[in-house]
N, C-alpha and C positions, 0 to 999 in steps of 0.2 A: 716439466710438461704436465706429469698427474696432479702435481698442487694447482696449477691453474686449470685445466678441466673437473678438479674438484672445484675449487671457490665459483667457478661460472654456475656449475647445478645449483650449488649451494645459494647461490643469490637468485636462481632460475625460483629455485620451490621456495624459496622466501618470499615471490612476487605472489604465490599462491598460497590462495583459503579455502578449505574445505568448506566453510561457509558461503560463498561467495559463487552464484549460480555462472560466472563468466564476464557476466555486462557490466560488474558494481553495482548491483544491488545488492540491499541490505538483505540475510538470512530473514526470514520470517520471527520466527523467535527474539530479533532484537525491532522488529518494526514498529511497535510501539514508543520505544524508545527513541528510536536513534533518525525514523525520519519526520521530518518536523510536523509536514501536513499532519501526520497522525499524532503524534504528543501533543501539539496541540489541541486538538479536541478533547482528547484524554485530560487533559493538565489544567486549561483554560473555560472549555464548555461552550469554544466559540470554532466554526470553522474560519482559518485561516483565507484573509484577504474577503473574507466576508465578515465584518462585523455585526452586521444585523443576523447572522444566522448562530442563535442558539442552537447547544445540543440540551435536549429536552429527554427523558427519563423512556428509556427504553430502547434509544438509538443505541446502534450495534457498529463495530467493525469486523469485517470479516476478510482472512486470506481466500484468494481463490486463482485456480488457475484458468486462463482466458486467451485461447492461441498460442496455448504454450509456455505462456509467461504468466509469474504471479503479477496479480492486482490485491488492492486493497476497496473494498467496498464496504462505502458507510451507507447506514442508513438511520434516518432520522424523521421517521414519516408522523412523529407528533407536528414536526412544524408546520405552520401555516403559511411559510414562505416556499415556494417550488424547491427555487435553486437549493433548497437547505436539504431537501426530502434523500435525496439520496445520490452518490458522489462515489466515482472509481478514481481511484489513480493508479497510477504503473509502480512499479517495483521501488522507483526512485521517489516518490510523492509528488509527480504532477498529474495534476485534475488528467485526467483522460474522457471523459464524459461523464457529463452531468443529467439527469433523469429530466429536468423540465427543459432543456433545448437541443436533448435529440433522442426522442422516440423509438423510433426506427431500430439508432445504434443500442440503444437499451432495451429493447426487446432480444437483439441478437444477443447482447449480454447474458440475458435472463434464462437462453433458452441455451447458451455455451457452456457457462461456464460451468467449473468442474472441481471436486474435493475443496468444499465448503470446508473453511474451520473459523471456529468463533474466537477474535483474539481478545474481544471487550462488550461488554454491556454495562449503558450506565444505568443503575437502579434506581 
């Protein structure tokens, strides 16, 4: 009986990462890496599912917390395309709001979020 309520822990804390906030997401320190919306720009210089939107020499990403949860906010305000200027997504790298169609939610962003860290800048 203690062999098998050992090996159940033992597969219990195997399922867990200290990395790993709960939801699957990726740790901050590997976001560059490992979710794609972001290595992409990093690696390519294009935002993903956007082809026409260049990253252009000064655009930043940054981790931040935003209700609790990390986001990822790029910004790219050389471009002369909206949608390009600047882009959240969630933990997992989907777009969550985009700065040229919705206002609003991006004011709330601007005026929430919390412990700025800069993961990149391209020079």
């Amino acid at each position: 009986m203690k062999k098998i309520l050992f090996y159940i822990v033992v597969v219990a804390l195997a399922g867990c990462s200290g990395d790993d906030d709960g939801d699957g997401c990726v740790p901050v320190s590997k976001a560059l890496k490992e979710i794609s919306s972001l290595s992409n720009i990093v690696e390519s210089g294009r935002v993903a599912g956007r082809p026409s939107c260049m990253v252009y020499a000064g655009a930043r990403i940054y981790a931040c917390e935003y209700k609790g949860k990390t986001t990822y906010y790029f910004t790219n305000m050389a471009s002369s395309n909206a949608v390009c200027n600047g882009i959240v997504y969630d933990c997992h790298g989907d777009e969550i709001l985009n700065w040229a169609s919705d206002q609003a939610g991006w004011t709330a962003y601007e005026a929430e979020r919390s412990d700025e860290k800069e993961l990149w800048k391209k020079d």
